[in-house]
C-alpha positions, -999 to 999 in steps of 0.1 A, spaced: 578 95 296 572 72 268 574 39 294 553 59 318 521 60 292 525 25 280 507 5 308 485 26 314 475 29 278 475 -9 272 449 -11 303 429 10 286 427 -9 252 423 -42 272 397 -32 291 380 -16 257 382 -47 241 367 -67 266 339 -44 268 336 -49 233 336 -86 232 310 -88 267 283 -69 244 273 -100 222 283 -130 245 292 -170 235 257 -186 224 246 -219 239 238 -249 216 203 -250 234 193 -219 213 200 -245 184 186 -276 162 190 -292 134 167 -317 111 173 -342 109 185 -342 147 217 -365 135 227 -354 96 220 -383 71 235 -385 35 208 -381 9 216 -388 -29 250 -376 -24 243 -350 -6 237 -335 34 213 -313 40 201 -302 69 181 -274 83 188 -252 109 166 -236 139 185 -208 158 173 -186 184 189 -152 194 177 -145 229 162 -112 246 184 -80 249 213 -102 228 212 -89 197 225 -55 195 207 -29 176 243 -19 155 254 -53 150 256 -74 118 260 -112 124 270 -136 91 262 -168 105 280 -198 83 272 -236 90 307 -259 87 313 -292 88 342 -303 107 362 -338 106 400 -347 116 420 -332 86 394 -309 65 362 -291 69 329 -280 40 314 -245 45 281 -241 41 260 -216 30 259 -187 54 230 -161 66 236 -128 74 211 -111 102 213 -73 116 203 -49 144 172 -27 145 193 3 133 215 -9 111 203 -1 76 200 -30 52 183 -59 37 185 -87 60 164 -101 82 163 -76 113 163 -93 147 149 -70 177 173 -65 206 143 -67 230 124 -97 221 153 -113 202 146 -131 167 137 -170 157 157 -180 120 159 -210 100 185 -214 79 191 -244 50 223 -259 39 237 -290 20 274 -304 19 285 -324 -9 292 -364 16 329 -378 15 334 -407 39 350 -391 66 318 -368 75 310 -403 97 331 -389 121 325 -349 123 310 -322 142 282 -296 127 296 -259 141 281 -225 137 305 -201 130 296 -162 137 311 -129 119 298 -102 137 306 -62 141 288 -32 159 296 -10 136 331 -10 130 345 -27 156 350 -67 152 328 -89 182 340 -124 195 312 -149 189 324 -182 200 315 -212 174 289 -234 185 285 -274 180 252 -284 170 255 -320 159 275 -350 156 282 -371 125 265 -380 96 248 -414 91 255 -425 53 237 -455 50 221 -447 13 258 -444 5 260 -481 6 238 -483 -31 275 -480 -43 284 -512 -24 252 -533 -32 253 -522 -68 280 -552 -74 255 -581 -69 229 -562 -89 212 -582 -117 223 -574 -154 208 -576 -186 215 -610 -205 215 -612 -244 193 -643 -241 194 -666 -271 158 -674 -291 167 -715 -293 134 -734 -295 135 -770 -294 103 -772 -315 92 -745 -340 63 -750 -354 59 -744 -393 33 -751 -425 32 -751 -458 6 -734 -478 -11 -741 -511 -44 -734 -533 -67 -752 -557 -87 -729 -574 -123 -732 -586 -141 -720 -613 -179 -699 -610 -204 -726 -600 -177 -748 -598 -166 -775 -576 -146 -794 -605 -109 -797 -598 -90 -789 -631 -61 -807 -643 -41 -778 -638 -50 -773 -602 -42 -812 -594 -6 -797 -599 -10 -778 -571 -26 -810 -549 8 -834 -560 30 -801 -546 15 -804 -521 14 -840 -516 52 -843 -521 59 -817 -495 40 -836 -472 60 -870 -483 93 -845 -475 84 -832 -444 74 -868 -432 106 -883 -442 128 -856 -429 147 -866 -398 138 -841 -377 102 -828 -386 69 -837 -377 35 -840 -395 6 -825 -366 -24 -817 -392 -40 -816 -423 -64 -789 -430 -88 -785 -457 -108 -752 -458 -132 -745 -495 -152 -712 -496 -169 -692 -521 -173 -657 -533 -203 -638 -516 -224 -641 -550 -251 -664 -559 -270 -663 -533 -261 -683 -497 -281 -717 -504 -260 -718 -536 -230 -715 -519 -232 -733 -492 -237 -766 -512 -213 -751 -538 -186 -749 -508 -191 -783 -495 -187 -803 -523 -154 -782 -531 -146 -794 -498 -152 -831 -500 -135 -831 -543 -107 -814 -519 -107 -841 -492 -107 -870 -516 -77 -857 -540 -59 -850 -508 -70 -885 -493 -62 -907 -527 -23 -886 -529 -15 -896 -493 -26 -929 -498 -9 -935 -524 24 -922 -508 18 -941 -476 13 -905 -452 -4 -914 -424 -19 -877 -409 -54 -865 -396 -71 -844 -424 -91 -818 -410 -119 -804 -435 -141 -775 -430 -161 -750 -458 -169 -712 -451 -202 -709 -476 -196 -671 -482 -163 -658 -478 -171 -622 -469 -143 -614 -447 -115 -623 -475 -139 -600 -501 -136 -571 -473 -96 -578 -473 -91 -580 -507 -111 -550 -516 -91 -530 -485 -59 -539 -502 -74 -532 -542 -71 -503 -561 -107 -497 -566 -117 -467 -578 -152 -465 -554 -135 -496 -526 -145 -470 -500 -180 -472 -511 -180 -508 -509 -165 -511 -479 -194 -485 -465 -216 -508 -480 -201 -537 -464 -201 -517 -427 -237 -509 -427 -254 -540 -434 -246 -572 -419 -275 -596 -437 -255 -612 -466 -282 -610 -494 -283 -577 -486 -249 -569 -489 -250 -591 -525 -278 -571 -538 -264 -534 -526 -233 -543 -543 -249 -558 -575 -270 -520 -576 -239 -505 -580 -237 -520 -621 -200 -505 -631 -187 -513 -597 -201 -549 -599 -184 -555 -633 -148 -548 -619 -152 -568 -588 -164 -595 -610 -135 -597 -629 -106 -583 -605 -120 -599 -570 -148 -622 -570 -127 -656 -586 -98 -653 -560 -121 -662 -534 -132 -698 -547 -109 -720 -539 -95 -749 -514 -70 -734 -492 -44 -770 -483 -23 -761 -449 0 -789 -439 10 -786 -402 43 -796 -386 69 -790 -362 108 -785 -368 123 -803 -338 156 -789 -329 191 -807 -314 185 -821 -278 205 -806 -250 231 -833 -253 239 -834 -289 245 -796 -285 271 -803 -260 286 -825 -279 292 -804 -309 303 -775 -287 330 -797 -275 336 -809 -307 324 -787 -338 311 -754 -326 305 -748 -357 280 -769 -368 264 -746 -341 238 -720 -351 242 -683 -334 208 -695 -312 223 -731 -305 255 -718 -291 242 -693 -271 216 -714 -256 247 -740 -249 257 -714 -219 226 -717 -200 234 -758 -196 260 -746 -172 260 -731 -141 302 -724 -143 308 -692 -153 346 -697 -168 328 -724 -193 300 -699 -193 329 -676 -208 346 -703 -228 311 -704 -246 309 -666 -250 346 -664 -260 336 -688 -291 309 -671 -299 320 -640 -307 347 -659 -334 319 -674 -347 293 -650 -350 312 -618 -346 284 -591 -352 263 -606 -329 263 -584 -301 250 -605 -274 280 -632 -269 296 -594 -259 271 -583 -234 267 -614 -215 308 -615 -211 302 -575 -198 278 -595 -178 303 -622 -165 332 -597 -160 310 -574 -134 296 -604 -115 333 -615 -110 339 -571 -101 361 -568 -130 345 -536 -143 369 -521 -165 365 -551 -184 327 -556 -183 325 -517 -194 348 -525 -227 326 -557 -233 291 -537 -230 308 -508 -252 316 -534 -279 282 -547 -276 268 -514 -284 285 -506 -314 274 -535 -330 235 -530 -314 221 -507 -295 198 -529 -278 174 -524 -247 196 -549 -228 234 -535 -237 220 -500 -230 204 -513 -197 239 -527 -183 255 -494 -197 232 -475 -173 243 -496 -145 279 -490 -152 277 -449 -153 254 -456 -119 283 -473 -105 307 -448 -118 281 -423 -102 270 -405 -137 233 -405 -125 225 -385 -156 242 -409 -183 225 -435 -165 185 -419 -164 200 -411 -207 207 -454 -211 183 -465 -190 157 -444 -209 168 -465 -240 164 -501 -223 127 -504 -226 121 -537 -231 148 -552 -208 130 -576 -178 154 -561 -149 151 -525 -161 126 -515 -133 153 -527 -112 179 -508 -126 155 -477 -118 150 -485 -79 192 -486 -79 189 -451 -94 165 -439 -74 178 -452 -41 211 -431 -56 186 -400 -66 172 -399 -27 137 -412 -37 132 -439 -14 96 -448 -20 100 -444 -58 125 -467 -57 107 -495 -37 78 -489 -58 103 -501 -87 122 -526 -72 86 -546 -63 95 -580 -52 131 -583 -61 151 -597 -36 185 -578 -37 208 -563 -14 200 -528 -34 158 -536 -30 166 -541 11 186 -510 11 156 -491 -3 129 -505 22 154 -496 50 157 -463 39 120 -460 36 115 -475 67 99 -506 55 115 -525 83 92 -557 81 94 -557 42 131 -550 39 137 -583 69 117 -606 46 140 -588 12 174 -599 29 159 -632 40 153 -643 9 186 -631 -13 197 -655 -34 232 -656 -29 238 -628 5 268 -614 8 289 -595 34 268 -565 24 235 -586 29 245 -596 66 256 -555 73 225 -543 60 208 -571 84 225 -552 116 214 -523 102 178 -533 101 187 -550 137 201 -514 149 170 -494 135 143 -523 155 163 -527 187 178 -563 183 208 -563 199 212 -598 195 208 -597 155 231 -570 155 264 -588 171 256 -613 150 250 -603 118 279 -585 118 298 -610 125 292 -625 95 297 -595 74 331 -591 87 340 -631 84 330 -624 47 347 -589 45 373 -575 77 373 -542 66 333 -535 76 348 -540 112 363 -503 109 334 -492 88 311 -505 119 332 -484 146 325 -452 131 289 -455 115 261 -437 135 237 -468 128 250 -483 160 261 -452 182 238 -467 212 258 -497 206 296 -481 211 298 -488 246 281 -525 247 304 -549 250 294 -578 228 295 -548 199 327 -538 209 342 -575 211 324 -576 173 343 -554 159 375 -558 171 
């Protein structure tokens, strides 16, 4: 009796459950698209939007559908964020769709990019139930792949340019000696006492003349007088204190054979050194004068406004007024420094007989970077809490892709400085590392550094911000720059970028066939990549599966490229 009932019974749930399934049917991809039409990685990142369509009489008016976006590649998948939709009577909060007219939705989603999204498929995976009972929605494929071409900012971040520690060597610095004769009121005699200060002066002259490696460019002479007595007074007064100046001067250097122009000049009233001296007093009623001094630009009328103010006067007359007659003597010259080849020399021979400056300017008179190191690795015994021998090895040692080390060097650098160049090269190192925020936190500290608002358009590019970071990058011509232009569809300017890179690398000629894939240049393509993969084989498998040439996959110069 049992066996009798069985098939019969089973029948009936089959036929149930197909009945059950037929009442909300598989869903065509046409009812679906996405945007971007083919997913692209964005700072990390892919998002995409979805459009999806339930057609008429479809949606039934028990059913609840949770609709969840997935990304699928050989050996994993990433889920997405899911939407949950319902039929006219169900009672809820989500978004109703009407089994007549059907329902229009747009849903948003992001997946976190690992490389092997180049190769996946974008489904649409349903969860539905009328009432109680589970439905059979068939997944739906609504794209293919994900281009990742912003990804490569972690490739063309090696040939990025760094932050040197540059050295402050100057072949000729240019220095003086100072010195004053003072005059009495009325004056333009030149005491015995202030003919001291005219030998002093004289027999630094005689020192910096005779001194190997200095040179004499000027004399100067400038008398003045205090802004009292009246402007004819002074005027006269100041150029006869000029010429008693000129002739001591004259008679020294004769005697001790100098041979320099002398360069005399008199100021009559010296009302700008009364206005500083007064500034820097401790005058009881200075702001008064200085008032005084604002308002009224004629000179006798200065004089006499200051002279009305009696107890003032007195105190400026005493404390002020005789500092400003005198002959100010200025002797010119220039400190000429070691020539390029007597600094080699002593590198090779006594380093230190090097200054910090002289050393470090030593590496920029080769182009080698192991003596470039050699010069670095001296340094740092030499001048040890220096920090920028240590940032220009961390320099070095990520140019040559050693980034452990070039990390250790820039940390060491820091500790003994935190300057806008170590903290620059620090930023690039947690970009590489892919700390964006660290690197915004150094790179906010490297004002200052030259290539810092190139540092910014490699974060940027990283951050998704395309135009920002082309806007930064300006005319630099790096692999990173051409990256951004692509990426902002600059074509023309990001062509002329990787034309002109100094030193292109395999990364310069792929982002070429990029640019070639994006304009239609079939020819540019082939060959560009085939110098990328001459300089490095493994872009050949990174060219099969990227989406940039996906209208290439079946030509067969590109396939013959990339085998």
């Amino acid at each position: 009796m049992i066996k009798k009932l069985y098939l019969p019974l089973l029948m009936v749930m089959v036929v149930a459950f197909s009945s059950c399934s037929k009442k909300m049917g598989a869903l065509s991809s046409d009812y679906f698209t996405t945007t971007p039409q083919v997913l692209e990685a964005v700072a990390g990142q892919v998002p995409v939007t979805i459009n999806g369509q339930f057609p008429m009489k479809y949606f039934k008016k028990k059913a609840v559908v949770e609709v969840t976006p997935v990304l699928r590649w050989n050996g994993g998948e990433a889920v997405g964020t899911p939407a949950v939709f319902q039929g006219e009577k169900v009672e809820g909060n989500d978004p109703t769709i009407s089994y007549k007219m059907g329902g229009n939705y747009t849903m948003r989603t992001s997946f976190t990019y690992v490389p092997e999204m180049a190769q996946s498929e974008l489904y649409l995976v349903f969860n539905a139930k009328i009432g109680n009972k589970t439905v059979n929605i068939p997944a739906v494929k609504i794209a293919d792949g994900v281009i990742a071409t912003s990804e490569l900012i972690n490739n063309t971040l090696g040939s990025a340019n760094l932050a040197n520690g540059d050295d402050a060597f100057q072949r000729i610095i240019k220095d003086k000696f100072e010195d004053r004769i003072m005059f009495l009121i009325n004056s333009y005699d030149i005491r015995p006492a202030q003919m001291k200060n005219a030998t002093t002066f004289n027999t630094e002259a005689v020192d910096v003349n005779n001194a190997p490696n200095k040179q004499i460019t000027s004399i100067d002479i400038a008398s003045t007088s205090s802004p009292d007595g009246g402007y004819e007074l002074n005027d006269k007064l100041s150029d006869n204190r000029m010429k008693a100046t000129e002739k001591v001067v004259e008679r020294n250097m004769k005697r001790s054979k100098l041979d320099s122009p002398v360069d005399a000049s008199y100021t009559a009233q010296d009302w700008e050194g009364f206005q500083e001296l007064v500034s820097q007093s401790n005058l009881q009623d200075k702001e008064l004068i200085l008032r005084v001094l604002s308002m009224y630009r004629d000179p006798a009328t200065r004089e006499q406004e200051i002279k009305n103010m009696a107890a003032i006067y007195e105190e400026l007359a005493n404390s002020i007024l005789p500092q400003l007659r005198f002959s100010r003597l200025t002797l010119n010259y220039e400190i000429i420094g070691k020539s390029d080849e007597e600094i080699i020399l002593l590198f090779q021979t006594n380093p230190s007989e090097l200054n910090i400056e002289e050393i470090l300017y030593s590496a920029t008179l080769t182009k080698n970077p192991s003596e470039q190191e050699a010069i670095f690795l001296e340094t740092i015994k030499l001048y040890p809490n220096d920090y920028r021998a240590y940032n220009n090895l961390g320099k070095l040692a990520y140019q040559q892709g050693n980034y452990d080390a070039a990390l250790a060097y820039f940390n060491k650098a820091n500790s003994i400085e935190s300057a806008p160049e170590v903290n620059m090269n620090l930023g690039i190192m947690a970009l590489l590392m892919g700390d964006q925020a660290a690197a915004e936190a150094y790179f906010g500290k490297a004002a200052g550094a030259p290539e810092l608002n190139e540092s910014l358009g490699n974060l940027y590019v990283a951050q998704g911000q395309y135009e920002r970071a082309v806007n930064a990058f300006g005319d630099t011509k790096t692999n990173s720059a051409a990256l951004a232009q692509i990426l902002a569809k600059d074509y023309n300017k990001a062509n002329q970028t990787l034309l002109a890179v100094p030193v292109p690398n395999a990364y310069t000629d792929y982002l070429m066939a990029v640019l070639a894939a994006r304009t239609n240049n079939v020819n540019l393509v082939t060959t560009s990549l085939k110098s990328a993969i001459a300089k490095d084989p493994s872009l050949a498998k990174k060219a099969a599966t990227d989406l940039e040439f996906a209208k290439y996959y079946t030509n067969t110069a590109f396939i013959n490229t990339i085998k």
